[in-house]
PDB file of N, CA, C and O in Angstrom:
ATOM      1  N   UNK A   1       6.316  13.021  -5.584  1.00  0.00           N
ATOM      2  CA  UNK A   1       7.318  13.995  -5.916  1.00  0.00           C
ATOM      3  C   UNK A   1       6.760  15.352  -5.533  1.00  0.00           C
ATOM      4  O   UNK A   1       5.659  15.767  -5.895  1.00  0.00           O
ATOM      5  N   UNK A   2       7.703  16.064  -4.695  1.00  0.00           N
ATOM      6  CA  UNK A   2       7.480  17.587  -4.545  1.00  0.00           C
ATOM      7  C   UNK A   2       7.844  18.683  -5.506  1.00  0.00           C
ATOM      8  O   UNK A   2       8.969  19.158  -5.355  1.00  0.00           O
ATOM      9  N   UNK A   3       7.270  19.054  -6.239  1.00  0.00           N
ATOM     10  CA  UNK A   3       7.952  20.296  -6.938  1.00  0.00           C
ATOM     11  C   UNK A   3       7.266  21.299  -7.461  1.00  0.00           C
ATOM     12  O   UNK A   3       6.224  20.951  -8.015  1.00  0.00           O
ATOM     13  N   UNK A   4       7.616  22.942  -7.470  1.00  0.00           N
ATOM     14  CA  UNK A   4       6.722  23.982  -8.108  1.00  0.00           C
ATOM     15  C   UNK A   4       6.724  23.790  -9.757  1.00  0.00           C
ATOM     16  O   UNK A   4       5.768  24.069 -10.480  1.00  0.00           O
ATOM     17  N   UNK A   5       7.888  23.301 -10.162  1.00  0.00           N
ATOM     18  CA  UNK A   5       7.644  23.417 -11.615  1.00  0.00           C
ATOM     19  C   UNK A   5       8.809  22.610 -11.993  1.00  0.00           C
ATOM     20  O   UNK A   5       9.820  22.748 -11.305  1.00  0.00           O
ATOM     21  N   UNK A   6       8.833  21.559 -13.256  1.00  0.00           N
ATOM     22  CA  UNK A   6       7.695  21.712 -14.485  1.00  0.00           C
ATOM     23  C   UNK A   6       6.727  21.148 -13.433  1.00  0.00           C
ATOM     24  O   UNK A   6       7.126  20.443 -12.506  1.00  0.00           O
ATOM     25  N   UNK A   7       5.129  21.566 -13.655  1.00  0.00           N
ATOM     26  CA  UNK A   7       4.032  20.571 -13.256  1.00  0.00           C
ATOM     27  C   UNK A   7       4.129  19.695 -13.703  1.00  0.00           C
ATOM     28  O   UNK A   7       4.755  19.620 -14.760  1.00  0.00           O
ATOM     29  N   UNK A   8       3.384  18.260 -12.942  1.00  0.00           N
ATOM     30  CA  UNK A   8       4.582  16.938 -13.230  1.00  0.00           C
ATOM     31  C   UNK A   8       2.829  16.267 -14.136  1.00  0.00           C
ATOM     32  O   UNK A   8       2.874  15.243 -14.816  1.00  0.00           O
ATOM     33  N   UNK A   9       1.385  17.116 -13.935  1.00  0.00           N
ATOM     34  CA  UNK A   9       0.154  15.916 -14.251  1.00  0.00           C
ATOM     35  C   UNK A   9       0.530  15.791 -15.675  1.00  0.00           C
ATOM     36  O   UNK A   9       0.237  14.650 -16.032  1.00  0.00           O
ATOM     37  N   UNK A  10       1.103  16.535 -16.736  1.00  0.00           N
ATOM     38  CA  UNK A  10       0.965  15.590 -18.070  1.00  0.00           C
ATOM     39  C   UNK A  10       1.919  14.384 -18.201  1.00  0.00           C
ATOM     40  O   UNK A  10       1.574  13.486 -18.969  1.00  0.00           O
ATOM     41  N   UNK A  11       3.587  14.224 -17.239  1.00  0.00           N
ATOM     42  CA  UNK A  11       4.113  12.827 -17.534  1.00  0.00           C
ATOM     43  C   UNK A  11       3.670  11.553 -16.162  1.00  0.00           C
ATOM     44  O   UNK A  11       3.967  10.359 -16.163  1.00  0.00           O
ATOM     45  N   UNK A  12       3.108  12.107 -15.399  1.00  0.00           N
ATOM     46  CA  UNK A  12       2.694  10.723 -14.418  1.00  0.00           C
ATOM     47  C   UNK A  12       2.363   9.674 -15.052  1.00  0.00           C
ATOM     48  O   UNK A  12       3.259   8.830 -15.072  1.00  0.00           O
ATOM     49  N   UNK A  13       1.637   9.461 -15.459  1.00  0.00           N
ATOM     50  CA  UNK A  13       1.527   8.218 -16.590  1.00  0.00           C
ATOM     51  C   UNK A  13       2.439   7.499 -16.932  1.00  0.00           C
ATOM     52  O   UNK A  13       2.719   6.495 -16.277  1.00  0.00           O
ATOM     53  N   UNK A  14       3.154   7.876 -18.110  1.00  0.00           N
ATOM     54  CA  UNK A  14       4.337   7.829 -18.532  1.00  0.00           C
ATOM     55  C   UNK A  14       5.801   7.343 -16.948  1.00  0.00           C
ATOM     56  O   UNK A  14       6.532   6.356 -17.023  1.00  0.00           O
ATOM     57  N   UNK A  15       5.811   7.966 -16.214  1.00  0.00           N
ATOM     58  CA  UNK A  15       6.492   7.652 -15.586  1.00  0.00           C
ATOM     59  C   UNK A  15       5.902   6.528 -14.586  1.00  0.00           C
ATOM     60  O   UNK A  15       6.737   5.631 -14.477  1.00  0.00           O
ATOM     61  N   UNK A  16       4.800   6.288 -13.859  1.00  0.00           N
ATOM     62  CA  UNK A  16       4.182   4.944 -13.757  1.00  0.00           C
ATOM     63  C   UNK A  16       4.478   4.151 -14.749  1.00  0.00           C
ATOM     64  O   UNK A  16       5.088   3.188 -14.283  1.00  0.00           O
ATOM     65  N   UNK A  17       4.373   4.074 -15.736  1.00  0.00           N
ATOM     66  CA  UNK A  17       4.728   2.927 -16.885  1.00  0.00           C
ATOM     67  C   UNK A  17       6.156   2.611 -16.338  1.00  0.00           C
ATOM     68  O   UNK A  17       6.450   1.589 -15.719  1.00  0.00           O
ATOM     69  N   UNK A  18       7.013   3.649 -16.660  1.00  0.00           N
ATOM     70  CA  UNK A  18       8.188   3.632 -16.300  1.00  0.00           C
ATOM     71  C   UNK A  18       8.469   2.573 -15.211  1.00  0.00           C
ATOM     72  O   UNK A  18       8.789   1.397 -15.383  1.00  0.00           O
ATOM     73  N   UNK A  19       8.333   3.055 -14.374  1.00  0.00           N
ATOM     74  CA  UNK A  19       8.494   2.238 -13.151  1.00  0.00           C
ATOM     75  C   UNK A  19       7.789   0.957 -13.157  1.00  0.00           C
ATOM     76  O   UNK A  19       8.449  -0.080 -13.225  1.00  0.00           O
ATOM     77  N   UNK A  20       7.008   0.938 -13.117  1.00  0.00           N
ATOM     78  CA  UNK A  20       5.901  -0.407 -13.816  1.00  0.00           C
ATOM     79  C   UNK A  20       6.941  -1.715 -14.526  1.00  0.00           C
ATOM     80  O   UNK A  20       7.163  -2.886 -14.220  1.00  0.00           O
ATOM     81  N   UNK A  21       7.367  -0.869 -15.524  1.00  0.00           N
ATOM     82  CA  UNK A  21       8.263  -2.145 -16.486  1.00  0.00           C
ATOM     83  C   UNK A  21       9.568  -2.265 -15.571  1.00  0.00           C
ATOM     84  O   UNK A  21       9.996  -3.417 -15.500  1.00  0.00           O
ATOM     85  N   UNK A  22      10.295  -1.286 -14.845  1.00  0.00           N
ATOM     86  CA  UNK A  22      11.880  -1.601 -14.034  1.00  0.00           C
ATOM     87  C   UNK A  22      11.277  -3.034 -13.030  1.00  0.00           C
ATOM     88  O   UNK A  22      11.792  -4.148 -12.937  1.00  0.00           O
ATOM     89  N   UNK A  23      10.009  -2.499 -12.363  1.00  0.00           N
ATOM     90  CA  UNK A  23       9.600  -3.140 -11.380  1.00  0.00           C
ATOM     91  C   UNK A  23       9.475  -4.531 -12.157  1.00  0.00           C
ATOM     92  O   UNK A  23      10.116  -5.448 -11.644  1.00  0.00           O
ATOM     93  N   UNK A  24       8.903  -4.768 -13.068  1.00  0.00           N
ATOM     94  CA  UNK A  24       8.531  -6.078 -13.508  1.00  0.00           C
ATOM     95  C   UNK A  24       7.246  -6.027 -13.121  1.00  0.00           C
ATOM     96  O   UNK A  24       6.775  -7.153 -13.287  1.00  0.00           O
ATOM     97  N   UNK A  25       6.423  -5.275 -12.679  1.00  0.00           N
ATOM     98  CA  UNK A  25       5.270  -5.189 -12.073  1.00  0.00           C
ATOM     99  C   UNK A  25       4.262  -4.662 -13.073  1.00  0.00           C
ATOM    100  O   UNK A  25       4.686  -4.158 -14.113  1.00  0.00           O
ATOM    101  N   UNK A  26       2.598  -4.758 -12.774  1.00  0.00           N
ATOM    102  CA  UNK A  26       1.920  -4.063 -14.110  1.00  0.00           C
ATOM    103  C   UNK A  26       1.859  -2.530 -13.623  1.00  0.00           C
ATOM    104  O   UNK A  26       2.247  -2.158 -12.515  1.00  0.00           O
ATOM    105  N   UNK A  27       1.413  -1.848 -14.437  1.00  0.00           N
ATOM    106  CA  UNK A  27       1.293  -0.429 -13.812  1.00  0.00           C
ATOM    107  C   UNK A  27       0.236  -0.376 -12.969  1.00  0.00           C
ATOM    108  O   UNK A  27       0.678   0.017 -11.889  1.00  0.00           O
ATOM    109  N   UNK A  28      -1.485  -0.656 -12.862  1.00  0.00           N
ATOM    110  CA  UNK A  28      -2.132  -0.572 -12.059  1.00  0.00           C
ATOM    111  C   UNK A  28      -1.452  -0.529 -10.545  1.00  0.00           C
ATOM    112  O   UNK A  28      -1.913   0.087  -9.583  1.00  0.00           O
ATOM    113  N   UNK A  29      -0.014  -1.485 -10.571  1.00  0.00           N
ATOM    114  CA  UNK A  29       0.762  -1.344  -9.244  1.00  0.00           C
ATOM    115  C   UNK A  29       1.598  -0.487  -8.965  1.00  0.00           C
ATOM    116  O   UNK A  29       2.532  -0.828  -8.239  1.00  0.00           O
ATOM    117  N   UNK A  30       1.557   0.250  -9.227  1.00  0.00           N
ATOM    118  CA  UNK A  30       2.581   1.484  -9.085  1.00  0.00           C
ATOM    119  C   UNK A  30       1.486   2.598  -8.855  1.00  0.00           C
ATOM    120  O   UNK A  30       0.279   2.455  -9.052  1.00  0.00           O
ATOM    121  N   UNK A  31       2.170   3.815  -8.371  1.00  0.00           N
ATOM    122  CA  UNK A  31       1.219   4.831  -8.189  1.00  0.00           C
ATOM    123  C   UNK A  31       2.198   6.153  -7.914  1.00  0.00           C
ATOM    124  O   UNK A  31       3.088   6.197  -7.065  1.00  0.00           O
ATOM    125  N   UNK A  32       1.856   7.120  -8.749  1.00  0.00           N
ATOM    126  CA  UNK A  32       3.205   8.174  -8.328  1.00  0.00           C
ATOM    127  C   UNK A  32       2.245   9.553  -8.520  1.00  0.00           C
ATOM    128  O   UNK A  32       1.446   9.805  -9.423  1.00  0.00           O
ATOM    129  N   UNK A  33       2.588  10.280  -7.441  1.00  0.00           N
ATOM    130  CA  UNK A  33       1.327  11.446  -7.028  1.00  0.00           C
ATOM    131  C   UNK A  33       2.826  13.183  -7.312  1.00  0.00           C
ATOM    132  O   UNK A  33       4.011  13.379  -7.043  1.00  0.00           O
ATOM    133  N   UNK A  34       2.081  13.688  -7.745  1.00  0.00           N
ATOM    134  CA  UNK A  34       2.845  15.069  -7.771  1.00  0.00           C
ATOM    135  C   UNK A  34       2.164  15.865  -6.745  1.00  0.00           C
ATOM    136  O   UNK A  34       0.943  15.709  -6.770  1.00  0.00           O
ATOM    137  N   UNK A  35       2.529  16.547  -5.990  1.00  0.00           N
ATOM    138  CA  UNK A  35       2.191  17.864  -5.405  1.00  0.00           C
ATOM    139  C   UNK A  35       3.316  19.357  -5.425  1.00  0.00           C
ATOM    140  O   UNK A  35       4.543  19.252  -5.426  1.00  0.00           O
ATOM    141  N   UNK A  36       2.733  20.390  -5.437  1.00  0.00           N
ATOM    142  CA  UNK A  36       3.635  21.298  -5.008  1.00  0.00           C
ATOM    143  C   UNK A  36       3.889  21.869  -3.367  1.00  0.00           C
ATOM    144  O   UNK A  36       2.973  21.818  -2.546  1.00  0.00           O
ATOM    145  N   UNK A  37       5.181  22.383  -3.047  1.00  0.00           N
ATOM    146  CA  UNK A  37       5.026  22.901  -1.943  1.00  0.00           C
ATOM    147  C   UNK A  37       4.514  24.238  -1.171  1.00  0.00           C
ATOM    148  O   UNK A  37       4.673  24.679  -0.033  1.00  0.00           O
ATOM    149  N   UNK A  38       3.929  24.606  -2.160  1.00  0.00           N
ATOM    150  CA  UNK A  38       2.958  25.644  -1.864  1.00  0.00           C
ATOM    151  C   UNK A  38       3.967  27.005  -1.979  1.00  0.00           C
ATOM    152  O   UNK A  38       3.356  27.981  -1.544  1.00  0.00           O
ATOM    153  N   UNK A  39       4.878  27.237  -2.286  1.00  0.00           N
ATOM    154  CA  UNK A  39       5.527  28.440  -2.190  1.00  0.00           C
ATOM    155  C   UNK A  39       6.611  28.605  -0.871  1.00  0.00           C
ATOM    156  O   UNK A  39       7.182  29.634  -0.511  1.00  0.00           O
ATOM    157  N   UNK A  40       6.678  27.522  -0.403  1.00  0.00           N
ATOM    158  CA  UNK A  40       7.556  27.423   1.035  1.00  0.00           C
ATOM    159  C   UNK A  40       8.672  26.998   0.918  1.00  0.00           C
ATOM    160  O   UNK A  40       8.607  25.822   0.557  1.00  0.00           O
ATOM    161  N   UNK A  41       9.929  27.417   1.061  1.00  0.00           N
ATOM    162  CA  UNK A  41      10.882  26.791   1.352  1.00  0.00           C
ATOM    163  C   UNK A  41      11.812  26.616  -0.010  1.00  0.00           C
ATOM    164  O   UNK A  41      11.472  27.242  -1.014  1.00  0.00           O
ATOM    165  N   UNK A  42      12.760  25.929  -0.038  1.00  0.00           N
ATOM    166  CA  UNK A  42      13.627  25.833  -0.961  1.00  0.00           C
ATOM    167  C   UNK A  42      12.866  25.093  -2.267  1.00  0.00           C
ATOM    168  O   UNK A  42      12.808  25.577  -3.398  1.00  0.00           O
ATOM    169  N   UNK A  43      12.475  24.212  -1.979  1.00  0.00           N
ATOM    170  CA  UNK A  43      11.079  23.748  -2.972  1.00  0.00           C
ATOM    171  C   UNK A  43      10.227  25.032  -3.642  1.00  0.00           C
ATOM    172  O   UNK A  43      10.121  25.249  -4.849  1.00  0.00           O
ATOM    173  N   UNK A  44       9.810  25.605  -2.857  1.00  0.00           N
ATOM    174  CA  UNK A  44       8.464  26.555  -2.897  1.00  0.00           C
ATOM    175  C   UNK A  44       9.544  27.464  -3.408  1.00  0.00           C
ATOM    176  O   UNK A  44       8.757  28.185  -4.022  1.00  0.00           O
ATOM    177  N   UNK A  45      10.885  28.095  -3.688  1.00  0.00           N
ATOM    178  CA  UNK A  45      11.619  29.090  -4.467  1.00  0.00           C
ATOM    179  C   UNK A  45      11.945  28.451  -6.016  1.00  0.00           C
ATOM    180  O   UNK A  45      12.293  29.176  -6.948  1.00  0.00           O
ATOM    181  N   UNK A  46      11.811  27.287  -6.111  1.00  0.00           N
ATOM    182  CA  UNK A  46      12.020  26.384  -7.263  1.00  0.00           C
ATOM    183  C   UNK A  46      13.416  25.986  -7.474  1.00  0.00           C
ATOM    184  O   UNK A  46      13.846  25.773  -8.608  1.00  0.00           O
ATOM    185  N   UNK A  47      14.236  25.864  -6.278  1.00  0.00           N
ATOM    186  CA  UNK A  47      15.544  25.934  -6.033  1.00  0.00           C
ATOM    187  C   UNK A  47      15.545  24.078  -6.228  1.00  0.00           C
ATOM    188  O   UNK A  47      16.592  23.554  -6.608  1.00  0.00           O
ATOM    189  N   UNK A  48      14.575  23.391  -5.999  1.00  0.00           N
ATOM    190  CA  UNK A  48      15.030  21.756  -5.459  1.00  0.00           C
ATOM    191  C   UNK A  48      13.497  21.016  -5.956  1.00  0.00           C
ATOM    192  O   UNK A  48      12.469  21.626  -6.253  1.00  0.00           O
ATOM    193  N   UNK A  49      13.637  20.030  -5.945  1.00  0.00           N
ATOM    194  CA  UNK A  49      12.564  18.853  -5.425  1.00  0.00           C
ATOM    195  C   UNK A  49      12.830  17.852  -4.603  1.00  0.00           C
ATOM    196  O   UNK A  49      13.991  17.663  -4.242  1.00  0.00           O
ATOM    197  N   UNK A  50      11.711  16.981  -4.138  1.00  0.00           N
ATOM    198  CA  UNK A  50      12.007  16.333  -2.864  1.00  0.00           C
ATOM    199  C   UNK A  50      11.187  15.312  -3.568  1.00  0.00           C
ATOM    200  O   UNK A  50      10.520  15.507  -4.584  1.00  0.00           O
ATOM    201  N   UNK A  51      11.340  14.007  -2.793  1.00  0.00           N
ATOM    202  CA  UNK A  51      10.691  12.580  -3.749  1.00  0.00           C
ATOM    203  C   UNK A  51      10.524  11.727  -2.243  1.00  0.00           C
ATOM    204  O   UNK A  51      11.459  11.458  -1.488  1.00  0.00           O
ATOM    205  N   UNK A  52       9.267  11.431  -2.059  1.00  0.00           N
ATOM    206  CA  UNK A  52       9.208  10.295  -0.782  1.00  0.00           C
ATOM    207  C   UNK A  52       9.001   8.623  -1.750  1.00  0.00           C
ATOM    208  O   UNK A  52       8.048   8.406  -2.498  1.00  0.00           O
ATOM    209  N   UNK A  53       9.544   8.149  -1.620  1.00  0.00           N
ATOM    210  CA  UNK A  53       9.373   6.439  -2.390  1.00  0.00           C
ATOM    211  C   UNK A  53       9.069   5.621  -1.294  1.00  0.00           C
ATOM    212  O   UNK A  53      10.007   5.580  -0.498  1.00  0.00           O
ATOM    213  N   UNK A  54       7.916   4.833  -0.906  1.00  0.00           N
ATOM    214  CA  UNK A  54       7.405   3.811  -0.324  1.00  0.00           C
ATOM    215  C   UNK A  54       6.845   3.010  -1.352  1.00  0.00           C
ATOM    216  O   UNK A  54       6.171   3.220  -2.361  1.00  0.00           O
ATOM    217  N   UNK A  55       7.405   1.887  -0.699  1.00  0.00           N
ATOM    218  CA  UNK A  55       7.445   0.516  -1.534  1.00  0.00           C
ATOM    219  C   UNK A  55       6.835  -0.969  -0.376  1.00  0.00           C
ATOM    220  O   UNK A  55       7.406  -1.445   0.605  1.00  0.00           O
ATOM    221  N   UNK A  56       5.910  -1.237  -0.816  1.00  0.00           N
ATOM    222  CA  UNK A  56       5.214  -2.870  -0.339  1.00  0.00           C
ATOM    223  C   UNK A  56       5.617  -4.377  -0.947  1.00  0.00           C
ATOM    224  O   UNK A  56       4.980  -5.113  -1.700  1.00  0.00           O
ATOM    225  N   UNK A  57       6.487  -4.486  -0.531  1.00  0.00           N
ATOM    226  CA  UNK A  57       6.837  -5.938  -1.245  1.00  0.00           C
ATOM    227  C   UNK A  57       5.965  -7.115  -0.857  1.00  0.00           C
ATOM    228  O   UNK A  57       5.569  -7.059   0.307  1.00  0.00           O
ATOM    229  N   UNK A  58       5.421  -8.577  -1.828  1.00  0.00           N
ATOM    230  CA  UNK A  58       5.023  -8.844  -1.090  1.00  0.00           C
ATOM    231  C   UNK A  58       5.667 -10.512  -1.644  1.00  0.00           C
ATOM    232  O   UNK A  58       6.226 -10.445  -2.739  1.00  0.00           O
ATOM    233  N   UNK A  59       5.648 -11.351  -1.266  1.00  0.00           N
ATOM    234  CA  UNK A  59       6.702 -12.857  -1.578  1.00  0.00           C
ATOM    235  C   UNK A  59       5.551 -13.552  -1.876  1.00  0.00           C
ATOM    236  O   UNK A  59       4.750 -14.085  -1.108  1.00  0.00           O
ATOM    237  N   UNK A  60       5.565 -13.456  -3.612  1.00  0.00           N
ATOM    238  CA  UNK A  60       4.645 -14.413  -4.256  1.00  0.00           C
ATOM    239  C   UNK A  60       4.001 -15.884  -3.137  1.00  0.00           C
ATOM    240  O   UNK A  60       4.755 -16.493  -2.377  1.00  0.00           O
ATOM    241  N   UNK A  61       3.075 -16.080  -3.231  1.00  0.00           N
ATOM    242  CA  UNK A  61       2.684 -17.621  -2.290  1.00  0.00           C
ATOM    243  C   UNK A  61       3.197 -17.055  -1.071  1.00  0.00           C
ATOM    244  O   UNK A  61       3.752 -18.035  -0.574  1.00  0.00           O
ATOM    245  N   UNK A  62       3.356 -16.149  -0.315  1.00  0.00           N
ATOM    246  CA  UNK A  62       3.507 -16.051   0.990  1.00  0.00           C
ATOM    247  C   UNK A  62       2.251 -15.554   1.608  1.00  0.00           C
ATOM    248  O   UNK A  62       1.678 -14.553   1.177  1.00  0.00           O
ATOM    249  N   UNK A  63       1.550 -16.684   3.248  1.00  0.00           N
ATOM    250  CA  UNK A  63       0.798 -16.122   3.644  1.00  0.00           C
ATOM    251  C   UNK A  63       0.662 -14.765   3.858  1.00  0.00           C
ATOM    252  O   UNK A  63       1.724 -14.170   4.045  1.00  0.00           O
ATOM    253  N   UNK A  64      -0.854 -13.788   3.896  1.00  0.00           N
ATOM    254  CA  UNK A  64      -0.759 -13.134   4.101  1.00  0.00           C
ATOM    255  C   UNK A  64      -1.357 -12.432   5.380  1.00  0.00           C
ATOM    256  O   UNK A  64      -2.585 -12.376   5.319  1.00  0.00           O
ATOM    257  N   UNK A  65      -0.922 -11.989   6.299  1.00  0.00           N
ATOM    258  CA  UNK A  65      -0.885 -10.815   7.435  1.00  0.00           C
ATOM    259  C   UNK A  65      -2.179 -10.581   7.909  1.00  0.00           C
ATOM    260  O   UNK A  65      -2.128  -9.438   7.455  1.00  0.00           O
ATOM    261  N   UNK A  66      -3.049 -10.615   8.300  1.00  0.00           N
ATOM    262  CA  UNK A  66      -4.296  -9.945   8.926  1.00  0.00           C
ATOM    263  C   UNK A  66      -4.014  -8.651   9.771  1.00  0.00           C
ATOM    264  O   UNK A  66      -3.273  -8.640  10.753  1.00  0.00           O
ATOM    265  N   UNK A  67      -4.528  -7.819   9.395  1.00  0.00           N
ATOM    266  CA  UNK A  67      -3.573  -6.446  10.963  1.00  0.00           C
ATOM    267  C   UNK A  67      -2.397  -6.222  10.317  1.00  0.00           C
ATOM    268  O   UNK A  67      -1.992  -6.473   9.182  1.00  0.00           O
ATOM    269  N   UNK A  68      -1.895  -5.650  11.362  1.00  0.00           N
ATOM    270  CA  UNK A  68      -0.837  -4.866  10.940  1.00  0.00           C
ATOM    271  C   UNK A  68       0.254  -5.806  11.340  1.00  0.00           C
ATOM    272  O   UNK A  68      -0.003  -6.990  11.555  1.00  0.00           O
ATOM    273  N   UNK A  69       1.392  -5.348  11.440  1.00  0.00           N
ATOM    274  CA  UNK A  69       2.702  -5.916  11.910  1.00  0.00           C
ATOM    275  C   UNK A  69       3.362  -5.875  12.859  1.00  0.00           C
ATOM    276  O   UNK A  69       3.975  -4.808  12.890  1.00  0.00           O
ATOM    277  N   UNK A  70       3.685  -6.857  14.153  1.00  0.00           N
ATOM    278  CA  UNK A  70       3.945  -6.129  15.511  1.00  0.00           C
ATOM    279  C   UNK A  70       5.874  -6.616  15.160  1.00  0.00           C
ATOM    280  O   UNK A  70       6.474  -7.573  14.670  1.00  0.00           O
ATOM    281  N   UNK A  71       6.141  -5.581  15.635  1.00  0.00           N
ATOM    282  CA  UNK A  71       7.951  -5.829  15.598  1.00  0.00           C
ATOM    283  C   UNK A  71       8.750  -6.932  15.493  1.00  0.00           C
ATOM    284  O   UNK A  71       9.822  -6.877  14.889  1.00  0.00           O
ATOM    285  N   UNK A  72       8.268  -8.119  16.116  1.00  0.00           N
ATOM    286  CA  UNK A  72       8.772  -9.351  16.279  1.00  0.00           C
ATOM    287  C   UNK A  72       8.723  -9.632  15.270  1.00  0.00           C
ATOM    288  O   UNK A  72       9.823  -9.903  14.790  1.00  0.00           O
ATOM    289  N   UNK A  73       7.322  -9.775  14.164  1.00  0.00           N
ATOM    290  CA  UNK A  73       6.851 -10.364  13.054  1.00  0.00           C
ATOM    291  C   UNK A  73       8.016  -9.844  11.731  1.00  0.00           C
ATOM    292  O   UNK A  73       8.003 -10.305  10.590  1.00  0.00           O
ATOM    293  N   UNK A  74       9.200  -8.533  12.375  1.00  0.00           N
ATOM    294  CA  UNK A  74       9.295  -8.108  11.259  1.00  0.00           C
ATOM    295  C   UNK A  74      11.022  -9.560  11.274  1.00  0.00           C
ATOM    296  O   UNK A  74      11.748  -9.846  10.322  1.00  0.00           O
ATOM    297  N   UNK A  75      11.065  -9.979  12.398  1.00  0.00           N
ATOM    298  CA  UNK A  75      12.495 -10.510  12.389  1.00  0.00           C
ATOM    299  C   UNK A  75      12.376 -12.132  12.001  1.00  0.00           C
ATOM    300  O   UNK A  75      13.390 -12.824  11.922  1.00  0.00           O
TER     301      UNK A  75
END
């Protein structure tokens, strides 16, 4: 999550949990990072926040991958 304010380090926790239990997942698996945008931009005026979410699924008992993933592998 991007934002100048509220500073987000006293609920990260709390919101990992959060997500943790929607996911069905434990929290050690989740991971949610705050930064600010330094004073730039519509962010940086305290007008907005911005949120990037990447997510790794992975299919219980499914082999797993060595390397990375070449395009074909994704179809």
């Amino acid at each position: 999550m991007i934002a100048e304010r509220p500073k987000l380090a006293p609920y990260v926790e709390r919101m990992q949990e959060k997500l943790a239990n929607a996911l069905i997942a434990p929290a050690s698996a989740v991971s949610v990072k705050a930064k600010t945008n330094e004073g730039m931009g519509f962010i940086g005026r305290g007008e907005g926040v911005a949120v990037i979410a990447v997510a790794t699924l992975n299919q219980p008992d499914a082999p797993r991958l060595s390397g990375g993933l070449a395009g074909a592998d994704l179809l």
